[in-house]
C-alpha positions as CSV (number, residue, x, y, z in Angstrom):
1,X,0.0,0.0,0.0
2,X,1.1,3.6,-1.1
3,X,2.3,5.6,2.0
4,X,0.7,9.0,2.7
5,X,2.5,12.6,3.0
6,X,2.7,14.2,6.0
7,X,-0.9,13.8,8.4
8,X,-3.4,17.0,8.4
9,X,-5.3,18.1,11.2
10,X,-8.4,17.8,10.8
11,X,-8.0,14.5,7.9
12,X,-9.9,11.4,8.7
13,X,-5.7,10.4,9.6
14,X,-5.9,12.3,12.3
15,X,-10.1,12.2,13.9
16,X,-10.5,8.7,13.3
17,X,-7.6,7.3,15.6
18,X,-9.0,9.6,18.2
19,X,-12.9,8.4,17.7
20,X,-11.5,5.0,18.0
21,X,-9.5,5.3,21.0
22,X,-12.7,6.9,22.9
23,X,-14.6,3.9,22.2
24,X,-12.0,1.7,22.9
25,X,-11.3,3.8,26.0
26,X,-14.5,3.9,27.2
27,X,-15.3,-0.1,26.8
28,X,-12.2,-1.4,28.7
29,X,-12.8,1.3,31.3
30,X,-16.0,0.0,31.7
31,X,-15.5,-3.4,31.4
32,X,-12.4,-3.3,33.9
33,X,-14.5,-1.0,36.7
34,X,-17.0,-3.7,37.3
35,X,-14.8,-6.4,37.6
36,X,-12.5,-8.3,40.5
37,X,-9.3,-5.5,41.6
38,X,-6.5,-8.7,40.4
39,X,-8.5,-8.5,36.8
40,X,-8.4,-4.8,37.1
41,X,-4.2,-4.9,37.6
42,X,-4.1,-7.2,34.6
43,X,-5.9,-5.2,32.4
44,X,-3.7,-2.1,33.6
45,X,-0.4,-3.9,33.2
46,X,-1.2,-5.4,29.8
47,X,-2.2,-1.6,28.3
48,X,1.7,-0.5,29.8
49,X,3.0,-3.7,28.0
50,X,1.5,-3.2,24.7
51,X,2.4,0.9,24.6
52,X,5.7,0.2,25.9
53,X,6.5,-2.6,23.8
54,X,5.2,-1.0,20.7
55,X,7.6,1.8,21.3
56,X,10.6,-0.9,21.6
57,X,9.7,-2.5,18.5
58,X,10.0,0.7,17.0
59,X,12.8,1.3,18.4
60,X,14.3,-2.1,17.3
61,X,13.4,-1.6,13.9
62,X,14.4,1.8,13.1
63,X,17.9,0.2,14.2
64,X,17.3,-2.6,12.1
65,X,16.9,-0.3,9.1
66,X,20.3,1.6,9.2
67,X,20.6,5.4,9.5
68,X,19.1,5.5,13.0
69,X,20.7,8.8,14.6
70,X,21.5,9.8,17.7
71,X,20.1,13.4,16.8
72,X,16.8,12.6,16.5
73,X,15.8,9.1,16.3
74,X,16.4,8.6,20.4
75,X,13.1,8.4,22.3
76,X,13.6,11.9,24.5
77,X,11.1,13.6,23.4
78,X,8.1,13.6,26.5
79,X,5.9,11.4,25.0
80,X,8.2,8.5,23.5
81,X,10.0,8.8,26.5
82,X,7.1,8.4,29.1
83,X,5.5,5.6,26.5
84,X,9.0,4.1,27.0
85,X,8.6,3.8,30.8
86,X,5.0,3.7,31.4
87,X,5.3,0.2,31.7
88,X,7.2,1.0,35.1
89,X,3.7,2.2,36.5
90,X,1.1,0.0,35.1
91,X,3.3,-2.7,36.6
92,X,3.9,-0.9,40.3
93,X,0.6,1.5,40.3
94,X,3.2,3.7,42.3
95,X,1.2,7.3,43.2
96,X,4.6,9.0,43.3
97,X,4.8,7.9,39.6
98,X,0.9,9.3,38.9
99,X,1.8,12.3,40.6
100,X,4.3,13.2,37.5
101,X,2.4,11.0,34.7
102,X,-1.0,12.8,35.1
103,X,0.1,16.6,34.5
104,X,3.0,15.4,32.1
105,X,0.8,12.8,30.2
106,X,-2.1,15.2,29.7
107,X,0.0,18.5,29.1
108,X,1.9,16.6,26.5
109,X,-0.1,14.7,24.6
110,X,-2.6,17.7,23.7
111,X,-0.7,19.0,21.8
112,X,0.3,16.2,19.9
113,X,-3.1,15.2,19.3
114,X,-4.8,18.0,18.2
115,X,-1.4,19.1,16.6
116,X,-0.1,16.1,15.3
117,X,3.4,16.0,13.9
118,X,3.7,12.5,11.6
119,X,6.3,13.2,8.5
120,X,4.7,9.9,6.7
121,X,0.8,8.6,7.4
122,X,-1.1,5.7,7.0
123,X,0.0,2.5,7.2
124,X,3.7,3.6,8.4
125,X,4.9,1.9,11.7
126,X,5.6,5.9,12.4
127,X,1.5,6.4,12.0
128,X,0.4,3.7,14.6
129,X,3.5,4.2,17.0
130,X,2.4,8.3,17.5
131,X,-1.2,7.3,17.9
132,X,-0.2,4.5,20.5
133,X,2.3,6.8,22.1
134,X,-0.4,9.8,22.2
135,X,-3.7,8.4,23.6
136,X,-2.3,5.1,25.1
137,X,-1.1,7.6,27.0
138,X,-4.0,8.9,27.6
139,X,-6.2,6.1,27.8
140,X,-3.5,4.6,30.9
141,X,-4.2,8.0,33.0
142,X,-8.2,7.7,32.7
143,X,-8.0,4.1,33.4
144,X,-5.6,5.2,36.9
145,X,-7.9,7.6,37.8
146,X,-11.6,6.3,37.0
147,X,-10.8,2.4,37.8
148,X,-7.8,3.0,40.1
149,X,-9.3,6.3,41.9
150,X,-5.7,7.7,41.6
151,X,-5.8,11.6,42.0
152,X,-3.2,14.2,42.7
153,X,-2.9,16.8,45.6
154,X,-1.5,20.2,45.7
155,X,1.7,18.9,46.6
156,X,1.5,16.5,43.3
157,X,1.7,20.2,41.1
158,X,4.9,21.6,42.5
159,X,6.3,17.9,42.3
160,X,5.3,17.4,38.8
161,X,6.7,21.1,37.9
162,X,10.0,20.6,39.4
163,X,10.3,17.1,37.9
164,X,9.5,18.3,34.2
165,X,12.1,21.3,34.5
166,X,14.4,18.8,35.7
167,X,13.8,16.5,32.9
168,X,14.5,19.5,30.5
169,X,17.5,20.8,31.9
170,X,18.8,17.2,31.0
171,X,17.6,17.5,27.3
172,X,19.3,20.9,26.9
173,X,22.3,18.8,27.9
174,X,21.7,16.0,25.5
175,X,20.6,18.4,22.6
176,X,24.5,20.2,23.9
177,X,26.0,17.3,23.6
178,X,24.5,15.6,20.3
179,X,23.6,18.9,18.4
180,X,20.1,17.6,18.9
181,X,17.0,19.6,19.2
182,X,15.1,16.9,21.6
183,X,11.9,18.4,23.0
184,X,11.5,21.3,20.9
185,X,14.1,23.3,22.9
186,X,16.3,24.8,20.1
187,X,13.8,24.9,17.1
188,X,10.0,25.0,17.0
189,X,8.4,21.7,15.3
190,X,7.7,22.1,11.8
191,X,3.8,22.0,11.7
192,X,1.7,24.1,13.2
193,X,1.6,24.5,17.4
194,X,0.6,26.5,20.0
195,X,4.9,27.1,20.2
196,X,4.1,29.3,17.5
197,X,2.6,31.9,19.4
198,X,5.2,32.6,21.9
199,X,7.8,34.2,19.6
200,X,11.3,33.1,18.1
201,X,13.8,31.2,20.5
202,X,14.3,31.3,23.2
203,X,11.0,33.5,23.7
204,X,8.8,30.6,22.7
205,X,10.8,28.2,25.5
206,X,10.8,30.1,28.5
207,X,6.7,31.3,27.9
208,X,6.0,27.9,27.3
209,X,7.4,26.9,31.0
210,X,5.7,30.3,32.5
211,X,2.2,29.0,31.2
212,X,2.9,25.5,32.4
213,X,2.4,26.6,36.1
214,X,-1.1,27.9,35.3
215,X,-2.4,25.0,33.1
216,X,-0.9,22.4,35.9
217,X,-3.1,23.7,38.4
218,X,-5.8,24.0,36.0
219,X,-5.4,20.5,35.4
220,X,-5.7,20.1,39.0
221,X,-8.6,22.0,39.7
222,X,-11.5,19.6,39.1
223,X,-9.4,17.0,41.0
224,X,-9.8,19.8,44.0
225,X,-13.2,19.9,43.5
226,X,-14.3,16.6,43.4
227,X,-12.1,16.0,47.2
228,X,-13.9,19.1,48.4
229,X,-17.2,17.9,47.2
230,X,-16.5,14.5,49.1
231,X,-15.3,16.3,52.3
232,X,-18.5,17.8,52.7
233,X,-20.5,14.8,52.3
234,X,-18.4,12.9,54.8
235,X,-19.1,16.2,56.9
């Protein structure tokens, strides 16, 4: 089958894997909520599995082909690196881990799903391994916090912050180091995002971490909510 160009937003590319992963989402959420907590844990650890091992199959392959570089091929960016590793919760359900995945998961995948950057669409491995990356992501974090009842504090937000400028002080090391530009931090991607609109480097870099400490607690606010909500009723 031909390969496609580069995936539009708003193509049936890029709605239809989203439409699909909210059914999808919304059946094994269902299914696993109403069944025995060791079923539950399976179904958890088996979504980690199959995100993280798609992303090493990737991985493996792209090797396998020749030409895989150390400047941009390495899974650093947020996403590929978290779909690496997510594994490492589904298969401990640690709340320390939750604490960073939630804000991190849900800040980063926006963008990449209603911005989605794929050089060559459908059927390329590249296609399905974004789309796995992106909303098994996603799907992972509503299935820890509907089936699991995993929700973050106010504590969880500074955490969370601290952690993510930690991670990208590390990348401006790597990019340093490899003359890469992992997680955006040198150049802005090149289809359309909300990067865009903060200006020319490093304008775009620094804004981008000033509006992170609003949309965190955002994020946070209906969790607030819904523990205030079930204060009072205990009260």
């Amino acid at each position: 089958m031909e390969l496609t160009t580069r995936v539009l937003f708003g193509s049936l590319q890029h709605i239809l894997p989203i439409l699909l992963t909210i059914v999808l989402g919304f059946v094994v959420i269902l299914y696993a909520k109403n069944k025995h907590e060791s079923i539950q844990i399976q179904v958890f650890k088996l979504l980690g599995v199959f995100v993280s091992g798609v992303m090493v199959v990737f991985h493996g392959y792209q090797i396998s082909k020749g030409g895989y570089s150390l400047q941009t091929d390495l899974p650093l960016f947020l996403c590929s690196f978290m779909a690496l590793f997510i594994v490492a919760f589904t298969a401990t359900r640690r709340f320390v881990l939750f604490e960073f995945l939630v804000f991190w998961v849900i800040i980063g995948t926006t963008q990449g799903v209603i911005t989605p950057e794929i050089e060559v669409g459908f059927p390329s491995f590249d296609y399905f391994r974004y789309w796995v990356v992106h909303l098994g992501l996603i799907l992972i974090i509503a299935y820890a916090i509907v089936v699991f009842k995993m929700k973050p504090n106010l504590k969880s937000v500074v955490k969370s912050f601290i952690g993510l400028q930690v991670y990208l002080l590390i990348l401006m090391g790597i990019n340093k180091l490899l003359d890469a530009n992992y997680g955006y931090l040198n150049q802005k991607p090149k289809s359309a995002t909300i990067l865009d609109y903060f200006g020319e480097w490093p304008t775009y870099v620094i804004t981008a971490q000033l509006i992170l400490i609003p949309a965190f607690f955002l994020i946070y606010f209906p969790f607030f909510l819904v523990s205030k909500k079930n204060k009072n009723a205990v009260n």
